[in-house]
MDTraj code that builds the backbone (N, CA, C; nanometers):
import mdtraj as md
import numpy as np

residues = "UNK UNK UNK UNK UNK UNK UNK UNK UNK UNK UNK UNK UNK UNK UNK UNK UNK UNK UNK UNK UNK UNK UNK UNK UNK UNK UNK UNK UNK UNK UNK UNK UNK UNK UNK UNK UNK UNK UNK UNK UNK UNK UNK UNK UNK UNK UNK UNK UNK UNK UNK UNK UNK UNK UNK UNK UNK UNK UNK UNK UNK UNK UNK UNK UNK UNK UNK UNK UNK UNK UNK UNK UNK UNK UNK UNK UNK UNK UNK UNK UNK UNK UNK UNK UNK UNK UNK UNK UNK UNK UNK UNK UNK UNK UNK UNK UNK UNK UNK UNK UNK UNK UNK UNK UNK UNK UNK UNK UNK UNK UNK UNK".split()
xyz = np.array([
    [-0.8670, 0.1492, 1.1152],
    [-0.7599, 0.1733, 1.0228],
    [-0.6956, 0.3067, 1.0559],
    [-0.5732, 0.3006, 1.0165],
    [-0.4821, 0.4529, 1.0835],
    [-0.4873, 0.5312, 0.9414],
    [-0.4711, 0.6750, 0.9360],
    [-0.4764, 0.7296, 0.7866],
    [-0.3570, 0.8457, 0.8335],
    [-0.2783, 0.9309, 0.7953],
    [-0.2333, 1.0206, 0.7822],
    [-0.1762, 1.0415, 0.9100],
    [-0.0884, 0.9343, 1.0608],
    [-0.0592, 0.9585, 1.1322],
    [0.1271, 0.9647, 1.1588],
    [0.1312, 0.9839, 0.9835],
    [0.2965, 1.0132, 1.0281],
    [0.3127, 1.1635, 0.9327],
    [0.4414, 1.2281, 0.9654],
    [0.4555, 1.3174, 0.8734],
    [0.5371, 1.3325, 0.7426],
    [0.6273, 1.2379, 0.7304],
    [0.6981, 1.1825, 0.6110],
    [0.6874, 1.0575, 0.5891],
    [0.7042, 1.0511, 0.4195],
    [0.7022, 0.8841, 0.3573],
    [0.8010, 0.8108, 0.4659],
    [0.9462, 0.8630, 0.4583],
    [1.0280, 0.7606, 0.5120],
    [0.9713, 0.7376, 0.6879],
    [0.9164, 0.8039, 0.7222],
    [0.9033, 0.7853, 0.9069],
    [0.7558, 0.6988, 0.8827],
    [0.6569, 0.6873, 0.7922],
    [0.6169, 0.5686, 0.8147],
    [0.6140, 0.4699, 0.7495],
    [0.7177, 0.4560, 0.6569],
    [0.7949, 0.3462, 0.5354],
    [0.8874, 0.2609, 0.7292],
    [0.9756, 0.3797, 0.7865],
    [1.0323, 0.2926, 0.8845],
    [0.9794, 0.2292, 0.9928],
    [0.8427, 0.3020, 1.0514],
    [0.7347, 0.2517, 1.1470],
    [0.6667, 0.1286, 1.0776],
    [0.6458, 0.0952, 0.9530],
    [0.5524, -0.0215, 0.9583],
    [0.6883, -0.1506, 0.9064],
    [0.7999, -0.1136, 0.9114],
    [0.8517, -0.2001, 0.9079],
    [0.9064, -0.2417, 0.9925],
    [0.9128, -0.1772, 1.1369],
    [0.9211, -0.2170, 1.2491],
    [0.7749, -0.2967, 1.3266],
    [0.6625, -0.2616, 1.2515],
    [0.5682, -0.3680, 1.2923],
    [0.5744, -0.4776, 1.2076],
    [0.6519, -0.5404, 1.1203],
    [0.6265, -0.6590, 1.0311],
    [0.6305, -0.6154, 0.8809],
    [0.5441, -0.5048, 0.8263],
    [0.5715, -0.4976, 0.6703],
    [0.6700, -0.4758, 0.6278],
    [0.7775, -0.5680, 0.5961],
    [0.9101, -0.5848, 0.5681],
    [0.9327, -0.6182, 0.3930],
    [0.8606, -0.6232, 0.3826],
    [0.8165, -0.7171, 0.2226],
    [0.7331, -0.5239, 0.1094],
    [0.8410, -0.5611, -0.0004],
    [0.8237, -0.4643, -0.1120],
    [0.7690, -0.5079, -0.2595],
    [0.6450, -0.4350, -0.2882],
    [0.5586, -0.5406, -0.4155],
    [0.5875, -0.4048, -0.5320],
    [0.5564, -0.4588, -0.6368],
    [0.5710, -0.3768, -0.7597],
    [0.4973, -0.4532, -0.8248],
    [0.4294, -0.3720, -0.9304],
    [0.3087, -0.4142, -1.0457],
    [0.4381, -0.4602, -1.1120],
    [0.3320, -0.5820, -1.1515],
    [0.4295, -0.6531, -1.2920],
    [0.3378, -0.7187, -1.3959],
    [0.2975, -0.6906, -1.5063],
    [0.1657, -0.7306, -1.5854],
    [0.0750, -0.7376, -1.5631],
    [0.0212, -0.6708, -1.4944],
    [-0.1051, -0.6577, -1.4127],
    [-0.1156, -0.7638, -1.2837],
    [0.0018, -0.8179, -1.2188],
    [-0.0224, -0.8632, -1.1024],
    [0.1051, -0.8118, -0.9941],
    [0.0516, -0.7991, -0.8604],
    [0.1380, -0.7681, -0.7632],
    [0.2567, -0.8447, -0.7481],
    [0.3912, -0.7957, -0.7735],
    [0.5088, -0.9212, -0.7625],
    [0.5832, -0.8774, -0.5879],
    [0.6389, -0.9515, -0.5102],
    [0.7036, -0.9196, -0.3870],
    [0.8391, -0.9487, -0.4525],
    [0.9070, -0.8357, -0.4559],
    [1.0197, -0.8006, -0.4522],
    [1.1495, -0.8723, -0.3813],
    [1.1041, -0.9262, -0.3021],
    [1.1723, -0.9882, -0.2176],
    [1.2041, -1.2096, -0.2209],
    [1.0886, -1.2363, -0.2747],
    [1.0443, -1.3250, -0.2819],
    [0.9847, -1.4215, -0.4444],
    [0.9737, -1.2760, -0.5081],
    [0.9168, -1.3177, -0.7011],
    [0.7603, -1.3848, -0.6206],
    [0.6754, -1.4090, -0.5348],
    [0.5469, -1.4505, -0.5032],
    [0.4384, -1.3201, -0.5728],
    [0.3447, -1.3815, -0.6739],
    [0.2682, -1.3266, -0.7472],
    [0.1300, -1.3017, -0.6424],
    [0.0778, -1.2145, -0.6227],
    [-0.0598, -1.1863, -0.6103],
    [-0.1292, -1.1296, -0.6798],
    [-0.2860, -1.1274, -0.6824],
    [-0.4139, -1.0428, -0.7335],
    [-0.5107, -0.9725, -0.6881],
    [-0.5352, -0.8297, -0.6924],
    [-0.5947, -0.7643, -0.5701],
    [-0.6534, -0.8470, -0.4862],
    [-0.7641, -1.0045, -0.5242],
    [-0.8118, -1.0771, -0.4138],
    [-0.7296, -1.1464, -0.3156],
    [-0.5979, -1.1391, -0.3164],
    [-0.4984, -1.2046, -0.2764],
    [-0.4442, -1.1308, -0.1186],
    [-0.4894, -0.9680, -0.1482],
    [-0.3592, -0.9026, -0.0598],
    [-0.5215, -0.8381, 0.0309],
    [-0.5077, -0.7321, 0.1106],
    [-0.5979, -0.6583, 0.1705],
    [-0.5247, -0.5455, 0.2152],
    [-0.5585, -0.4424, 0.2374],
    [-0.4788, -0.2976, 0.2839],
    [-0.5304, -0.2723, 0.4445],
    [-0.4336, -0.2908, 0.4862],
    [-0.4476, -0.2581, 0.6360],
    [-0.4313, -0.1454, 0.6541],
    [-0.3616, -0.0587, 0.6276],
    [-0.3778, 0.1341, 0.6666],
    [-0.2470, 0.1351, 0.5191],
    [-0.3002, 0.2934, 0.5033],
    [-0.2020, 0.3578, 0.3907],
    [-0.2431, 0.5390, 0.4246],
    [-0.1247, 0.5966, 0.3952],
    [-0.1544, 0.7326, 0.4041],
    [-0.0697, 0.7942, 0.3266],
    [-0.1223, 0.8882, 0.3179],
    [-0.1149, 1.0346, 0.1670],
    [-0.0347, 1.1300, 0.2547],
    [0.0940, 1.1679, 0.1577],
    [0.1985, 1.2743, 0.1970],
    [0.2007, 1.3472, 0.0850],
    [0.2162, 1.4878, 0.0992],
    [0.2474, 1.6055, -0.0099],
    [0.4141, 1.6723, 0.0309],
    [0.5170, 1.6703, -0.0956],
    [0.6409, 1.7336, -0.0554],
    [0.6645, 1.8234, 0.0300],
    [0.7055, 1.7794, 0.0611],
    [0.7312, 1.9525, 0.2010],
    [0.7506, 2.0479, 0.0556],
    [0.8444, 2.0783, -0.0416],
    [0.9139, 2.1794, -0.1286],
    [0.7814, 2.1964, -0.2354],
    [0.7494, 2.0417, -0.2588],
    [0.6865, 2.0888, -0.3768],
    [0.4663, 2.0114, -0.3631],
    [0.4758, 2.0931, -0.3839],
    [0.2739, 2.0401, -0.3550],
    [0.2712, 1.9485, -0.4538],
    [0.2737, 1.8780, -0.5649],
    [0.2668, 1.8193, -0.6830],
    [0.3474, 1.7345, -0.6643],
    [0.4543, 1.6760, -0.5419],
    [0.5244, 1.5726, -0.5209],
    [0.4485, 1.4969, -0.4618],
    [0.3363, 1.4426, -0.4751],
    [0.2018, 1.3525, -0.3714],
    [0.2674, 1.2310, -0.4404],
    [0.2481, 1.1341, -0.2646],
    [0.2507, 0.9815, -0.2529],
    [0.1426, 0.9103, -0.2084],
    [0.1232, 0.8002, -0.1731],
    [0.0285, 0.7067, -0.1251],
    [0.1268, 0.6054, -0.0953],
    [0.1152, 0.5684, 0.0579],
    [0.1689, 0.4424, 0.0931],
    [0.0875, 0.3334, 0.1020],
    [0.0203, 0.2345, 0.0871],
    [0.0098, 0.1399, 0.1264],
    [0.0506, 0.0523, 0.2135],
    [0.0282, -0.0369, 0.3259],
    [0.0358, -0.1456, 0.3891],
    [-0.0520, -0.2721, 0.3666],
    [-0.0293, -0.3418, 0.3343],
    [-0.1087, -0.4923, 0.2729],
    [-0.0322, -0.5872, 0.3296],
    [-0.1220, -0.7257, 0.3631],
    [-0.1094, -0.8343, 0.3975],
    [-0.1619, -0.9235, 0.2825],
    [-0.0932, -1.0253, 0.2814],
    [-0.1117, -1.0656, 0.1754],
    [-0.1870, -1.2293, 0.2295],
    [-0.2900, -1.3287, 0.1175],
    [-0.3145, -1.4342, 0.2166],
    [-0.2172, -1.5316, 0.2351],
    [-0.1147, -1.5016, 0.2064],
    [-0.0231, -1.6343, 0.2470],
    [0.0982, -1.5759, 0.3973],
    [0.0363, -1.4716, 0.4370],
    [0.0963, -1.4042, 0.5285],
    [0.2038, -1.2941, 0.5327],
    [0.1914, -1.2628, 0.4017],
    [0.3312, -1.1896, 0.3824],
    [0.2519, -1.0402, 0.4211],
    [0.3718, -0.9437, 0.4620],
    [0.3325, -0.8098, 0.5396],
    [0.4465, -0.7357, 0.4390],
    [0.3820, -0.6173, 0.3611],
    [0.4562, -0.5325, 0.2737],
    [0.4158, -0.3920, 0.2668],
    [0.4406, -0.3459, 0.1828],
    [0.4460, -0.1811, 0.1913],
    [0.4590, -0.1979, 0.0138],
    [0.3191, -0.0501, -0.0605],
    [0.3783, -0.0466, -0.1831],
    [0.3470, 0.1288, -0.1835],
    [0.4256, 0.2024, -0.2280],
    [0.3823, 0.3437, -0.2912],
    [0.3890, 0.3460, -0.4201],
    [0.2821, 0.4472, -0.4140],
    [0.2455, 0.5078, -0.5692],
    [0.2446, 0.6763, -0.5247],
    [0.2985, 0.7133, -0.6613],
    [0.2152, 0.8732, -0.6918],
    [0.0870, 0.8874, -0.6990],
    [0.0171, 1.0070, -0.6581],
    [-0.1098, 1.0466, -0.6925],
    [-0.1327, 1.1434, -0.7277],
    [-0.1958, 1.1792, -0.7741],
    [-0.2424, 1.3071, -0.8729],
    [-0.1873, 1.2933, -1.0149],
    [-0.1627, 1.4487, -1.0796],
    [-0.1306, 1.3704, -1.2187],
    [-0.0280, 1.3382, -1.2583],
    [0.0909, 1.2443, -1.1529],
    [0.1748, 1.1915, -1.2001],
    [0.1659, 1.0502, -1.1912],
    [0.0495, 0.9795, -1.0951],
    [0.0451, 0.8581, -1.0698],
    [0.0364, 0.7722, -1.1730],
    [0.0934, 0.6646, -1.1513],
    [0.0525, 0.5057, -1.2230],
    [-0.0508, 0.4707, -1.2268],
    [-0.1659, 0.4608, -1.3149],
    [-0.2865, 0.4180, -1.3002],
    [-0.2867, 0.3230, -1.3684],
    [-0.2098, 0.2291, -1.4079],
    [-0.2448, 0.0867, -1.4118],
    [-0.1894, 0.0339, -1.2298],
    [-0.1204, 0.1072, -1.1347],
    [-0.1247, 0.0719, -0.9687],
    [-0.2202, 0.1051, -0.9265],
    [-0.3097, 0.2286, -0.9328],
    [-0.3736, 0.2904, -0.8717],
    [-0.5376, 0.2018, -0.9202],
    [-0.5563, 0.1824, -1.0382],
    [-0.6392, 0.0409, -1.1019],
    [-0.6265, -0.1015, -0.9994],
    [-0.5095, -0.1200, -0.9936],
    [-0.4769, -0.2593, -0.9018],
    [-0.5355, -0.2544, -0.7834],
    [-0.4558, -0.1181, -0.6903],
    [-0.5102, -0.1330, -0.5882],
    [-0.6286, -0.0477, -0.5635],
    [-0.7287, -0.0249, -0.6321],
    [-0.8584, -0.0092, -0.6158],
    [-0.9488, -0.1278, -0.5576],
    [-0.8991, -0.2300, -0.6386],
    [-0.9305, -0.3665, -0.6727],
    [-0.9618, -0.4001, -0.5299],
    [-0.7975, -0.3633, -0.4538],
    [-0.7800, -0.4387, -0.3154],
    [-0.8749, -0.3885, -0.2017],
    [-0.9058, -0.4793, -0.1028],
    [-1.0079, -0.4731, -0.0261],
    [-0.9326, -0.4336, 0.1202],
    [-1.0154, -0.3318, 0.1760],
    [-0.9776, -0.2552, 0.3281],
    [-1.0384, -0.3116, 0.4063],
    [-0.8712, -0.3897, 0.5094],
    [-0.9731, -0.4563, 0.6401],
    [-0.9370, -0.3899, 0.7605],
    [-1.0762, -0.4301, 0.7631],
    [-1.1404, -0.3122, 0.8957],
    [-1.0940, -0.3759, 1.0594],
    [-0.9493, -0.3243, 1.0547],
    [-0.8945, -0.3601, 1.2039],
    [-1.0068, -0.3776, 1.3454],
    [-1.0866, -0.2900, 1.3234],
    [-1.1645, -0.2864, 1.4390],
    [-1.2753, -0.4002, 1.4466],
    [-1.3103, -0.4340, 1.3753],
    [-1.4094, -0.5788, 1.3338],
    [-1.3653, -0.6920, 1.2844],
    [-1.2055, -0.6796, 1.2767],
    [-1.1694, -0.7702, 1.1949],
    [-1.2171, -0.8341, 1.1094],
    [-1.2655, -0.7269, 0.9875],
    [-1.3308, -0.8130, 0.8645],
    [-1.2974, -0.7304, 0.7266],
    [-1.3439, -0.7225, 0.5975],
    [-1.3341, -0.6642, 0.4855],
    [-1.4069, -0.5066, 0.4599],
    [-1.3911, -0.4217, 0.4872],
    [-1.5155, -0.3169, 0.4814],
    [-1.5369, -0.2868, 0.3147],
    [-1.4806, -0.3267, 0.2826],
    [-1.5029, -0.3039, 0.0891],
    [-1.4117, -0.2322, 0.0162],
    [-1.4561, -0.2680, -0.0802],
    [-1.3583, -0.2071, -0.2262],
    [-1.3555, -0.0497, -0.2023],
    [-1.1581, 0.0286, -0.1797],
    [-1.1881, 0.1520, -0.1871],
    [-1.2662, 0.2241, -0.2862],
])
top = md.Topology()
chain = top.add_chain()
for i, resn in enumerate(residues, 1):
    res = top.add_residue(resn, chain, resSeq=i)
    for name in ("N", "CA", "C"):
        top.add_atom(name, md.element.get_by_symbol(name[0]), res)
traj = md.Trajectory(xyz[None], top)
């Protein structure tokens, strides 16, 4: 899994959508909706292939989390959240849920 190998949200919001995660999800009643599509998932549904943590260049307290997830019906997306104490923690709840697969074994390594 890759962690922290870009230096801004947007430069790897535009890198993984040049590999396929083209697809944008948002919590919607406690389930993942694709933006693109209205297709519902549930953390057992999606898996996180790499995500990485950026702090504002201006401001330290501007923290993100990107996500990359595949979903099982094949869909490839991207979701951010805030972290620290501005985040969404009914997202940050969700994707706890979701399970990290382990590129190198190609399998599930477990619940973050």
């Amino acid at each position: 899994m890759r962690f922290n190998q870009y230096d801004t949200l947007v430069e790897a919001e535009s890198a993984l959508r040049r590999k396929g995660f083209k697809m944008s999800f948002e919590l919607k009643d406690g389930k993942m909706r694709c933006t693109k599509n209205d297709a519902i998932y549930t953390p057992d549904e999606m898996r996180i292939i790499e995500y990485h943590r950026f702090e504002g260049m201006t401001n330290p307290a501007d923290m993100s989390i990107l996500f990359a997830v595949i979903c099982n019906d094949g869909s490839k997306g991207t979701i951010v959240s805030n972290y620290g104490p501005h985040s969404n923690m009914n997202l940050i709840s969700f994707m706890d849920k979701v399970k990290i697969l382990n590129k190198e074994t190609n399998s599930v390594s477990g619940a973050r």
